[in-house]
N, C-alpha and C positions, 0 to 999 in steps of 0.2 A: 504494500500500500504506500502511497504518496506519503511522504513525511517533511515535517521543516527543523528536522534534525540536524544540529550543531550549523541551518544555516544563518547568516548574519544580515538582521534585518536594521536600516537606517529609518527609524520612525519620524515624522515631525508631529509636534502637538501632543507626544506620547505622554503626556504626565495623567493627564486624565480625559475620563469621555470615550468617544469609540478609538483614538490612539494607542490609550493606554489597553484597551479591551482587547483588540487585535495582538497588542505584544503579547499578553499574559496569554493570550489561546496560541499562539506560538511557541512561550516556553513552556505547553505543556509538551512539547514535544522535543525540547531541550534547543532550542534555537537561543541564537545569540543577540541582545539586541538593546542596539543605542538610541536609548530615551534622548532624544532631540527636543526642547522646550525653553521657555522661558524661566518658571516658574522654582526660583531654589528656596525660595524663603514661602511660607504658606499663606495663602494670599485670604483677605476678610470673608470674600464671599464667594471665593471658587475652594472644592475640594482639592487636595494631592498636588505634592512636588513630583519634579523629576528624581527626588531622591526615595519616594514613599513609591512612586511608581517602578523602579528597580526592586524595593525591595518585595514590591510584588511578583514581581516578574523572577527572581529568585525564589520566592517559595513556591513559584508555578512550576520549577523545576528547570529554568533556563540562567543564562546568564544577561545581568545586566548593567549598561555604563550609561553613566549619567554624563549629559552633554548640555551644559548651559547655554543657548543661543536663542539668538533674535534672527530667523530666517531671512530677516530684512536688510541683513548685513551680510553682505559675500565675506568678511574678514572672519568672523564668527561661525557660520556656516562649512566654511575651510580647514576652519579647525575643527570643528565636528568629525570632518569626516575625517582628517588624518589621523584623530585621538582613536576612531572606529578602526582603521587599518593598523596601529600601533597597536590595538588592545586585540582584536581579533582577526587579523590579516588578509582581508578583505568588505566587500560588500555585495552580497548577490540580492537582495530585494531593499526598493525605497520604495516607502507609504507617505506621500505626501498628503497627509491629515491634517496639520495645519491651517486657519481659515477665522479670517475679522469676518465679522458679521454685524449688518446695520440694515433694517429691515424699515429705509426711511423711504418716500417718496423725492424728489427730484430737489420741491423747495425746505426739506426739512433733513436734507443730508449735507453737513458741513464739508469741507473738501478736505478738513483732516480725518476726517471718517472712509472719505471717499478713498485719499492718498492710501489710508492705510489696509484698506480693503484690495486695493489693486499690488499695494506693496507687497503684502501677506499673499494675497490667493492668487496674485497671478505672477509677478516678479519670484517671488520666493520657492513657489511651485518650481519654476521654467531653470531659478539660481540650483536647486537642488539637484534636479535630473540632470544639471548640467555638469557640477562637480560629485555628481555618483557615477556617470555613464562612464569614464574609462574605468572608473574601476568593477563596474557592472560588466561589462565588456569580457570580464578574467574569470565568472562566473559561470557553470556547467549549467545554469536554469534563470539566467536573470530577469528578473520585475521590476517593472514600476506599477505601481497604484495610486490615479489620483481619484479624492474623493470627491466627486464634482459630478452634476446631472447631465442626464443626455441633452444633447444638442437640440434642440428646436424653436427654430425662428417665428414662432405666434405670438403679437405683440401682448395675447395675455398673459407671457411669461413676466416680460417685463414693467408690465406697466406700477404695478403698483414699490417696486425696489428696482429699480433702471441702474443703478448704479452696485447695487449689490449682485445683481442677474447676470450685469454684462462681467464680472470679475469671475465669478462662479465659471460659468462659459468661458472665459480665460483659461482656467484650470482644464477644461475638455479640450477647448481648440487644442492645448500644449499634449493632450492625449492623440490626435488624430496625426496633429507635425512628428509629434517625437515615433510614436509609434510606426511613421512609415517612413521615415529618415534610418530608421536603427532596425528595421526586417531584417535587413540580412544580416546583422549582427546578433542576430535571437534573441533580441531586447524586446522582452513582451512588454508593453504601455498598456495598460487599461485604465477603466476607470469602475466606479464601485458609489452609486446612491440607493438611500432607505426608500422603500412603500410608502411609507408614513413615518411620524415624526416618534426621534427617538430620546431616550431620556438620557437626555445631558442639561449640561450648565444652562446652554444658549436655549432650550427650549422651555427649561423654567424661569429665568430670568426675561427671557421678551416673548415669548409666545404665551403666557400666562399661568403659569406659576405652577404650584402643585396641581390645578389642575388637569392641564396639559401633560405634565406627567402623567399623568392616570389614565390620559388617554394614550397612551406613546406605547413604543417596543421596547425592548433593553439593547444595550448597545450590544450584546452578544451574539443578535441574529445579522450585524452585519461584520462582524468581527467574524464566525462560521463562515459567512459567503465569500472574505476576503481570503481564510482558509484555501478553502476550495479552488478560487481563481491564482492563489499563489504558487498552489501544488501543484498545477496543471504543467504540461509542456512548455515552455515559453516561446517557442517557435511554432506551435500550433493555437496558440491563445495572443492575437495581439490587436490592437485596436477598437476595443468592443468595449460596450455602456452597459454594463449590466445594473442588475435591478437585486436587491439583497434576497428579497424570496423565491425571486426566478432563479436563482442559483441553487438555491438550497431546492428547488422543487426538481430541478434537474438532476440533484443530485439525490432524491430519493425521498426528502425531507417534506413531507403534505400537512404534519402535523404541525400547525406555529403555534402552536395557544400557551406552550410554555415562554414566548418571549414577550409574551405583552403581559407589561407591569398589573395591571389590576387583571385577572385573569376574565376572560368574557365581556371584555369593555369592548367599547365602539372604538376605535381607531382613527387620530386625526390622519387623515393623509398628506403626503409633503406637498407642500404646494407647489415644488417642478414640476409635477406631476400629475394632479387632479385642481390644482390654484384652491384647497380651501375645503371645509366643513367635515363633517365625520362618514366613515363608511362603517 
């Protein structure tokens, strides 16, 4: 069977949320892997460092290095990765999870919201894959994964966040360029978004609170699908948008009722995806 044993995954945003969720379901299978984040000191109202997320990622039964950086910095980002080939001698999979979020319309998003949304989710994505891929390159199965939605130009994706939507779509475009720039190098690119909305920070904080959680997934059913698309070929799996349940249903998985937080609740959908209300 497919395994991500002893391999070396370069996360970004890994301290917590579905980043961190992805590692720890990797080192249950003893993979190696550098928590890339900001967060070293515990911040008021977000859970988990990069240091509390190793030490999960260790008792999942992997290894893990803690990497303090601001992905918005090539200087920081560089060191990252050389700290990751210093400590484990290579990199064969990057998860660019990493991602500002401002969920404002046109005259209610400042341009330091804006900056840092396009810095983060699209800059930082494109800075990443770019100082991973030679060394992705040395790699018997190399990945990237960005988490960002499928592509589609219906101006009801963007109307109501136009500046959030189009950074988001930055993150894909750099899935469709990178992805057929690096084919014949067997550099799989994909990409990986939820059905509906999952329980992190960003969905309690502006999508409305605890409730919203209660309607959400756990971040584990995209953490599994990520799984699954990492395991795969890397020369047969590349440029594709997949869907977190569509993976797991192809992979055998029909039963989801254990990843939705309140079990038998309605489910908000993402809005890439359905724009809104519960299914």
């Amino acid at each position: 069977m497919a395994s991500l044993k002893d391999k070396i995954l370069f996360i970004t945003g890994a301290s917590r949320g579905i980043g961190k969720t992805i590692a720890i379901r990797a080192a249950q299978d003893g993979a190696k892997i550098a928590v890339v984040a900001k967060t070293a000191e515990p911040h008021p109202k977000l859970s988990g460092t990069v240091y509390t997320a190793v030490d999960e990622i260790r008792e999942a039964g992997g290894r893990g290095l803690a990497c303090i950086a601001d992905i918005r910095f090539e200087e920081q980002v560089q060191a990252a990765v050389d700290a990751t080939i210093n400590e484990f001698g290579g990199i064969d999979i990057l998860v660019n999870d990493a991602s500002a979020i401002s969920l404002t319309p046109t005259l209610e998003t400042s341009m330091k919201k804006f900056d840092l949304m396009f810095s983060v989710n699209v800059r930082g994505t494109f800075l990443c894959s770019k100082l991973c891929i030679p060394h992705l390159k040395k790699s018997d199965n190399p990945h990237i994964l960005n988490l960002s939605p499928p592509l589609n130009m219906d101006p009801k994706w963007f109307a109501n966040h136009v500046a959030y939507t189009i950074s988001k779509y930055g993150m894909s475009m750099c899935v469709l360029g990178i992805a057929e720039e690096f084919k014949k190098d067997g550099i799989a690119v994909n990409s990986l978004w939820p059905r509906t909305a999952i329980a992190t920070a960003a969905v309690k904080n502006l999508l409305g609170g605890k409730a919203a959680v209660n309607y959400s997934r756990k971040p584990e059913i995209v953490a599994d699908a990520a799984y699954f698309i990492l395991t795969k070929p890397s020369r047969e799996c590349t440029g594709n948008f997949f869907i977190d349940d569509e993976v797991l249903m192809e992979h055998g998985i029909t039963d989801l009722g254990k990843y939705s937080v309140v079990s038998g609740s309605k489910l908000i959908p993402d809005f890439f995806l359905y724009g809104g209300g519960q299914t």
